[in-house]
C-alpha positions as CSV (number, residue, x, y, z in Angstrom):
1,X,-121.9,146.6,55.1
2,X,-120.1,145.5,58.3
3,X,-119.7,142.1,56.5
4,X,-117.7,144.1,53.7
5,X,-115.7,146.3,56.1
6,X,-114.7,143.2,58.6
7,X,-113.9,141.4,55.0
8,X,-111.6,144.2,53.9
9,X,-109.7,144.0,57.1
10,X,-108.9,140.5,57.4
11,X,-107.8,141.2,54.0
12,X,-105.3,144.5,55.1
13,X,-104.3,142.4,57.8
14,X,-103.4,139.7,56.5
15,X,-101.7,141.7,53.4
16,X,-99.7,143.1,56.2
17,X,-98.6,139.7,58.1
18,X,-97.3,138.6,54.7
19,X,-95.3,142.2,54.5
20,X,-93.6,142.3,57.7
21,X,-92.8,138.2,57.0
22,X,-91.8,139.4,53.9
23,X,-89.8,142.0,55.6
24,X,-88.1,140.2,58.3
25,X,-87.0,137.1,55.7
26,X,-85.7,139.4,53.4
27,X,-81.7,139.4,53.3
28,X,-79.6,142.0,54.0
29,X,-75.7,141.8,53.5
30,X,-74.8,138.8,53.3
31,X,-71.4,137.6,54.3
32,X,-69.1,135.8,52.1
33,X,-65.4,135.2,51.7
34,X,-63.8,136.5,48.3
35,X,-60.9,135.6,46.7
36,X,-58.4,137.3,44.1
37,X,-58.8,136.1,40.8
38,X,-54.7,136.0,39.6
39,X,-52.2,134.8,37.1
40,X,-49.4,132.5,38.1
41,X,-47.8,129.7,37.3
42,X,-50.4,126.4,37.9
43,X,-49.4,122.6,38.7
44,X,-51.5,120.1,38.7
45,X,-50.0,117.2,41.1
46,X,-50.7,113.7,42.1
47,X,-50.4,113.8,46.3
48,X,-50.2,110.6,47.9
49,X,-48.3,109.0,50.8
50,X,-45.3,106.7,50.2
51,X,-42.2,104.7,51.8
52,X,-38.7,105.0,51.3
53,X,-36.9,101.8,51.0
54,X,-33.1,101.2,50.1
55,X,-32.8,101.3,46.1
56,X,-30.4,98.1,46.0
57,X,-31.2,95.7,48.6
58,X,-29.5,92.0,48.4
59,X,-30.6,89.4,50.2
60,X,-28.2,86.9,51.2
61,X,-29.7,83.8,51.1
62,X,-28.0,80.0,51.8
63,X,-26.5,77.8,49.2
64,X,-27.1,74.6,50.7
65,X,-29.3,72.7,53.0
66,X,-27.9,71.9,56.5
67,X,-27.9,73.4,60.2
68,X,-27.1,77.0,60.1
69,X,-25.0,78.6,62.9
70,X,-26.4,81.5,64.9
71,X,-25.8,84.8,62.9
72,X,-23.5,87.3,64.8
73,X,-24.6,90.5,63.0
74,X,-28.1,92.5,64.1
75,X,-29.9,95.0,62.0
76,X,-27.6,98.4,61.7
77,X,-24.0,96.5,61.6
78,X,-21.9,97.7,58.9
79,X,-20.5,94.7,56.8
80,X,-17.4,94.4,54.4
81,X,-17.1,92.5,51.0
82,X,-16.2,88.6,51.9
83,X,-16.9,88.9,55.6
84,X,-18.5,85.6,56.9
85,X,-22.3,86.1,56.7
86,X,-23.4,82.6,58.6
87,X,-22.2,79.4,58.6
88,X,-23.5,76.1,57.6
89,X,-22.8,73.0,58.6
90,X,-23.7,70.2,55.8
91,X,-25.1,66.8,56.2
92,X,-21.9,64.0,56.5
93,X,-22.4,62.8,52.7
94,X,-22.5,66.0,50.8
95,X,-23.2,63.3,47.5
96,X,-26.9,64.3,45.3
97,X,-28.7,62.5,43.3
98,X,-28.5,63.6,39.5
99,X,-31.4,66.4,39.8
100,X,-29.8,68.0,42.5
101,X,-27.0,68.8,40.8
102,X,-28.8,69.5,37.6
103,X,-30.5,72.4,39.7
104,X,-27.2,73.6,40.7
105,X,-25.6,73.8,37.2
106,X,-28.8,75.3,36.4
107,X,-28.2,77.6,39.1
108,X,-24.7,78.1,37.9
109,X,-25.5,78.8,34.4
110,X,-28.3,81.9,35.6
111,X,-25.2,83.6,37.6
112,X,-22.7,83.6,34.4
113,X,-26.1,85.2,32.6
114,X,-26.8,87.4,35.4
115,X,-23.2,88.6,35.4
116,X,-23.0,88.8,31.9
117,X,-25.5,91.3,31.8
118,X,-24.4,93.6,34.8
119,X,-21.0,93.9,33.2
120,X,-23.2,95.5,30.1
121,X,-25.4,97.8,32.4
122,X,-22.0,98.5,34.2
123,X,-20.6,99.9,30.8
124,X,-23.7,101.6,30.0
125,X,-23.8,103.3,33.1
126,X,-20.2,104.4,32.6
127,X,-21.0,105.7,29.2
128,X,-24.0,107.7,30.5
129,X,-22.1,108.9,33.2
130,X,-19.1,109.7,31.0
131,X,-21.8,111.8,28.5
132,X,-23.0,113.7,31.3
133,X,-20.0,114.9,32.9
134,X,-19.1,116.2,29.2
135,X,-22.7,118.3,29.5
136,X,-21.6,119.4,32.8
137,X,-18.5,120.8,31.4
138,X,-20.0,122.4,28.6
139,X,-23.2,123.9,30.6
140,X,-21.2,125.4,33.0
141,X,-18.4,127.0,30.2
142,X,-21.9,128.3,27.9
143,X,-22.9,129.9,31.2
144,X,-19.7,131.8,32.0
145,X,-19.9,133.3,28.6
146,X,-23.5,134.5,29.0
147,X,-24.7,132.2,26.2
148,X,-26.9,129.7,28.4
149,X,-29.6,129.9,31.3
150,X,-28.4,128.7,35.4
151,X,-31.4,126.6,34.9
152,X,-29.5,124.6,32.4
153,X,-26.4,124.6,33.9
154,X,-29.0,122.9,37.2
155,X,-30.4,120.7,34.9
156,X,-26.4,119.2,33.9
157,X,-24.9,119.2,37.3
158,X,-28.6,116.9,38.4
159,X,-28.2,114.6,35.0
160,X,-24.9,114.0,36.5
161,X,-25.4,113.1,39.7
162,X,-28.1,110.8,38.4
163,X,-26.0,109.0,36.4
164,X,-23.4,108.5,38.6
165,X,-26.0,107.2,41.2
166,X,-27.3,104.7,38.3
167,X,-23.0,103.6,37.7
168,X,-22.9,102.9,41.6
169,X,-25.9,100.9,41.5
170,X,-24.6,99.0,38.6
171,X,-21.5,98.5,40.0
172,X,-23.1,97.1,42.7
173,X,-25.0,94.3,40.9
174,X,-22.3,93.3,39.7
175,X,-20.0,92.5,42.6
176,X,-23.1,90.5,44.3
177,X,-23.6,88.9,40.4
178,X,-20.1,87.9,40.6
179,X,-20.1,86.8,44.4
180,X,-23.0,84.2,43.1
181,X,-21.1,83.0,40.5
182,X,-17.9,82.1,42.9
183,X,-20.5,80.8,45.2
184,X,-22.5,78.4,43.1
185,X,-19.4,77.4,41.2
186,X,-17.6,76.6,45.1
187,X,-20.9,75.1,45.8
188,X,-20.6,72.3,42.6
189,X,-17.4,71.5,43.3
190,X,-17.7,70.8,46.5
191,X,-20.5,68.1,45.7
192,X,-18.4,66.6,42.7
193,X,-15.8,65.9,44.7
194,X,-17.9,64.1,47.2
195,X,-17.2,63.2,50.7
196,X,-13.6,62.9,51.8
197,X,-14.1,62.7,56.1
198,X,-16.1,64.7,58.2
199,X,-17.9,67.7,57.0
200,X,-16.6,71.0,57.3
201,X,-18.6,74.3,57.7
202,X,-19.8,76.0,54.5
203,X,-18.8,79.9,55.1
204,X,-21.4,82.1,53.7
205,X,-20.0,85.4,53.1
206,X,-21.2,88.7,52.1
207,X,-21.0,89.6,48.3
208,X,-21.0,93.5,48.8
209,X,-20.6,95.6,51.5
210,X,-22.7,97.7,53.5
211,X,-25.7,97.7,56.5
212,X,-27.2,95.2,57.8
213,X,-30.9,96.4,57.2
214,X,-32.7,92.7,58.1
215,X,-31.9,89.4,60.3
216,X,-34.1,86.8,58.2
217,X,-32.9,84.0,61.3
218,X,-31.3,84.9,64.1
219,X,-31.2,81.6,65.8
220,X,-29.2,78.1,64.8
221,X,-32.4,76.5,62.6
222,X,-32.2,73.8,60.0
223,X,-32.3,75.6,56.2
224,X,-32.6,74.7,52.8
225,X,-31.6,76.1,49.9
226,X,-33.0,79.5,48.9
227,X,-33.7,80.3,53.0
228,X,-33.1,84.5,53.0
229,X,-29.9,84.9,56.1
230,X,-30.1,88.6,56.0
231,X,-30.6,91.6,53.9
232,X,-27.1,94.3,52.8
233,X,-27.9,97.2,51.8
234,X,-26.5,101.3,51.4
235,X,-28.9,103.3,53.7
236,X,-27.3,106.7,52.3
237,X,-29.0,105.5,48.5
238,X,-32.8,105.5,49.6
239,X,-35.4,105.5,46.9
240,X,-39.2,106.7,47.5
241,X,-42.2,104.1,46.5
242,X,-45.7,105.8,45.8
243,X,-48.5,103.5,45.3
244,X,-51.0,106.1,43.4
245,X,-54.3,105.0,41.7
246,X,-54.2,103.8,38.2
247,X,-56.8,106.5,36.7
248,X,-53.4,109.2,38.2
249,X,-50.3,106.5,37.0
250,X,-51.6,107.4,33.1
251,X,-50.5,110.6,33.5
252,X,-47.0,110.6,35.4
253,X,-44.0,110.3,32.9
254,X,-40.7,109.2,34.0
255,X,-38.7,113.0,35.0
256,X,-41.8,114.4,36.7
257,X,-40.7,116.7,39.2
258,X,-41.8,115.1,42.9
259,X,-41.9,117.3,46.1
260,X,-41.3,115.3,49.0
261,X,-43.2,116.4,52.4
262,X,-44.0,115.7,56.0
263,X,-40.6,113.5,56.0
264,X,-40.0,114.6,59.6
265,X,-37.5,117.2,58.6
266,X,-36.9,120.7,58.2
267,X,-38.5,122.3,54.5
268,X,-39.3,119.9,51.4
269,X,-37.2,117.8,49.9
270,X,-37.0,117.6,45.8
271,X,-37.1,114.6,43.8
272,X,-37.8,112.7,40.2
273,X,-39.8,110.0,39.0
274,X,-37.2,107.3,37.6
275,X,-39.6,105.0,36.6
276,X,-43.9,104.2,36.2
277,X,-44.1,100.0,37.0
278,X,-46.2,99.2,34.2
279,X,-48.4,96.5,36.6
280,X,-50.9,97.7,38.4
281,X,-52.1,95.4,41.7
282,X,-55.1,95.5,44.0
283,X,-55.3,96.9,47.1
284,X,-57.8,97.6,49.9
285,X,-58.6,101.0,51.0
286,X,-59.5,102.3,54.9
287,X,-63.0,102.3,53.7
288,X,-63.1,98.9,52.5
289,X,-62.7,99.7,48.6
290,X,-60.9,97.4,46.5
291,X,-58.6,99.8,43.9
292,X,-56.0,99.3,41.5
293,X,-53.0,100.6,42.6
294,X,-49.2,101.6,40.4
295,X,-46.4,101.8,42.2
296,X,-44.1,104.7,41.2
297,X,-39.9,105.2,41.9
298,X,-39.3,108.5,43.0
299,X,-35.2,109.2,43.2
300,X,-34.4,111.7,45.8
301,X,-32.4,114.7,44.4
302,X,-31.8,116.9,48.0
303,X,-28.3,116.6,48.4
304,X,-28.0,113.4,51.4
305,X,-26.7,115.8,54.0
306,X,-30.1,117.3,54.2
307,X,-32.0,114.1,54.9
308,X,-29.6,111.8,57.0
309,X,-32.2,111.1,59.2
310,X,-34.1,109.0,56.7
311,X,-34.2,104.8,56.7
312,X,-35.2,102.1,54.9
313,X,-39.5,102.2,55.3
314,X,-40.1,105.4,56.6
315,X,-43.3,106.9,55.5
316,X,-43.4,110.2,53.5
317,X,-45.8,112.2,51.2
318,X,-45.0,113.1,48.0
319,X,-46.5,115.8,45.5
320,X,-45.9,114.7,41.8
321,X,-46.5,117.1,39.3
322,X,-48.6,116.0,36.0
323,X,-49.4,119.4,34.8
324,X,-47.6,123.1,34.4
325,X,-49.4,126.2,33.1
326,X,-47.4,129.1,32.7
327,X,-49.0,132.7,32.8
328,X,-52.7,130.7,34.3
329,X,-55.9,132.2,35.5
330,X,-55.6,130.7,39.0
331,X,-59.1,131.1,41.6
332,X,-59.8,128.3,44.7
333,X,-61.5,125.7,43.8
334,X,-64.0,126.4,46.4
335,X,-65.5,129.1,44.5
336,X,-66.5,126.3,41.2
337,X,-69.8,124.9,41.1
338,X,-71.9,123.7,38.6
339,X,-74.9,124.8,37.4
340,X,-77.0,122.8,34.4
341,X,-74.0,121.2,32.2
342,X,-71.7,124.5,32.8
343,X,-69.1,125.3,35.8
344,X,-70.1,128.6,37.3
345,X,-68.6,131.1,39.9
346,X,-70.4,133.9,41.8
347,X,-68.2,137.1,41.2
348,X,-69.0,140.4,43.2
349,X,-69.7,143.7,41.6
350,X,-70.9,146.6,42.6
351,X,-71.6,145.1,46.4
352,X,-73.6,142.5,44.9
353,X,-73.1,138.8,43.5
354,X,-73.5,138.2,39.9
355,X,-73.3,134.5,38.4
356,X,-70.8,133.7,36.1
357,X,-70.1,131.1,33.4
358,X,-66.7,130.4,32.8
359,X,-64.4,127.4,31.1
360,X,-62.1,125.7,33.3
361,X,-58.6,124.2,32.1
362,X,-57.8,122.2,34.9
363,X,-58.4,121.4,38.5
364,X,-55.9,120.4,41.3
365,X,-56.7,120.2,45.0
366,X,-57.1,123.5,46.6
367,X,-57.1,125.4,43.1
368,X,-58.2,125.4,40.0
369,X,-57.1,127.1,36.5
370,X,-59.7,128.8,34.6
371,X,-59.2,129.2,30.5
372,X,-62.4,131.9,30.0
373,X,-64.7,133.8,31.7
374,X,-62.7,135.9,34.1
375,X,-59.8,138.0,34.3
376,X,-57.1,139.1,36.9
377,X,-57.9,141.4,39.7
378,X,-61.3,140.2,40.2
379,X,-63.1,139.3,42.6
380,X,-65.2,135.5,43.5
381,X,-66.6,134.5,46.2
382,X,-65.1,130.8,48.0
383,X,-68.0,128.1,49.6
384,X,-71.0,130.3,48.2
385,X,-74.1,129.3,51.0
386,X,-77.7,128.5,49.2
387,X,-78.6,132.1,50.3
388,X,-76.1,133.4,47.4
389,X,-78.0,134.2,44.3
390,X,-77.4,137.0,41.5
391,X,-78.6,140.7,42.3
392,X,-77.8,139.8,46.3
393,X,-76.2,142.4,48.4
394,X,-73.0,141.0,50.1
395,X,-70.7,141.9,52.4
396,X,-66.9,141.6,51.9
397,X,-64.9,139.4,53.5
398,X,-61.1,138.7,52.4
399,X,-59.9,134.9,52.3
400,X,-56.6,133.9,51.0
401,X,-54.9,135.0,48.1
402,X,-54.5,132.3,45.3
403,X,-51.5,133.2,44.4
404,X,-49.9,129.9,45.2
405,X,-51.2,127.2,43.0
406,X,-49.5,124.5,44.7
């Protein structure tokens, strides 16, 4: 009998260990962060860093081979049309042998091409421009009479500004087109003729005007044909180049809208994708990866009074946009996770967490938009812990609204 009683309390005790461990394991509250389920607009965006660099950039290069003079201009010199780039003095017996002066003919025959077809882009450009000061005109009379949006009216005045940004650059390719013409053709004659006494200096001069952005050789050198002098270029018309991953270039069209941060000035500034290179390249990640990389133009829009500052190869970050959603269910995409083949949230009711299935349409850094499974004005819980489960008690904390789906 005292066998059976000392049996039955072991038992009750240890019945009673596993209660109070029971007891003291048990959660109470626990805490979470919760966030507003809301509606909004939603854009998905491509965000990656990238450098401005000057949109046309000619490199002036020499003609001949021969000893070049030291070059008086440094990086930041303004330069006029025709002013004397370098100098070059050629050997004593400026004569070549037949292939020589088959390359140059060559040469010459490439910069009547070359001009030939900046004269075209030159009058397309006009056209264009032309077109879209008409719009202009007609937006902003549709507008006065109530019979058109402001947004149109925006969308007009950028188209024109665009295009005449797209005449200047054309304009500019072909004054350097016809400066290499003049140059090469100079450069021929000069060698058909032949020698007549000592050599002179061959004048290179500058074939638009501008800033000097780059000092290729600064000191007197020996050069040969093709040897880059210095680089001319218009500061004020800066471009933006985004290297993003190929997997992201497939879905960037040319006229995405670009958001352009982190530039070093005040605010964002606003830009457009002009153009997707449709070659990709390789290129090494910080961690050693090899990926495949697109490059991406990004025109900046901000009027150039707002970002003076700027320069050729300064870093930036841009946000391209790939996706809009109009009237979205927006939540953080801290509160997704997955459970079996399904994305899942915990929502709260009722003080406690329930589990819930839902369908997402599309995820994008901090949020995500959701097409079923929850509605506005609820309530789900961001960075869930493993102690979440459905029936447990929490206790309410409030993290940011996701109202912003940027």
């Amino acid at each position: 009998m005292r066998i059976t009683i000392g049996r039955a309390s072991i038992v009750l005790g240890v019945m009673a260990a596993a209660a109070l461990i029971a007891w003291a394991v048990m959660p109470g509250q626990i805490p979470v962060e919760l966030a507003a389920v809301t509606k909004g607009t939603f854009v998905a965006s491509v965000d990656e860093d990238g450098k401005t660099r000057v949109r046309e950039r000619y490199v002036v290069a020499a003609p001949l081979a021969g000893r070049l003079d030291r070059i008086r201009f440094e990086v930041g010199d303004q330069i006029q049309v025709d002013d004397t780039v370098a100098t070059i003095m050629p050997s004593p017996a400026p004569l070549i042998d037949p292939r020589t002066r088959r390359e140059i003919e060559e040469r010459l025959g490439a910069a009547g091409a070359t001009l030939e077809r900046t004269r075209a882009s030159v009058e397309r450009a006009l056209a264009l421009s032309d077109q879209a000061k008409i719009d202009l005109a007609r937006a902003r009379t549709l507008v006065e009479r109530g019979a058109s949006t402001v947004q149109a009216l925006e969308r007009a005045d950028l188209a024109m500004r665009v295009a005449d940004r797209d005449q200047r650059a054309a304009e500019f390719q072909k004054h350097a087109a016809e400066h290499d013409l003049n140059q090469t053709r100079a450069l021929l004659a000069r060698y058909r003729d032949g020698p007549d006494g000592s050599p002179e200096g061959w004048n290179v001069t500058a074939p638009v005007g501008g800033v000097v952005l780059k000092v290729a050789q600064e000191s007197e050198t020996i050069v040969q044909p093709g040897t880059p002098l210095i680089d001319i270029g218009d500061p004020r018309d800066l471009e933006i180049v985004v290297d993003v991953l190929s997997t992201d270039a497939v879905e960037i069209r040319p006229g995405a809208e670009v958001a352009i941060e982190h530039w070093g000035g005040q605010g964002e500034l606003s830009g457009r994708v002009r153009r997707v290179e449709p070659a990709a390249f390789t290129k090494v990640s910080t961690l050693g990866v090899e990926e495949q990389r697109v490059n991406v133009l990004v025109d900046v829009l901000s009027p150039a009074e707002r970002w003076t500052g700027l320069g050729d190869g300064y870093q930036v970050d841009a946000r391209i946009s790939v996706f809009i959603q109009e009237d979205a269910t927006i939540i953080p995409s801290g509160a997704l996770f997955r459970h079996g083949d399904s994305w899942n949230v915990y929502i709260v009711k009722d003080g406690r967490a329930q589990i819930r299935e839902i369908k997402m349409l599309r995820r994008s850094g901090r949020f995500a938009a959701v097409a079923a499974g929850l509605t506005a004005g609820e309530f789900v819980i961001v960075y869930p812990s493993d102690r979440v489960a459905s029936g447990v008690r929490v206790e309410l904390r409030q993290a940011d609204n996701a109202s912003q789906a940027r």
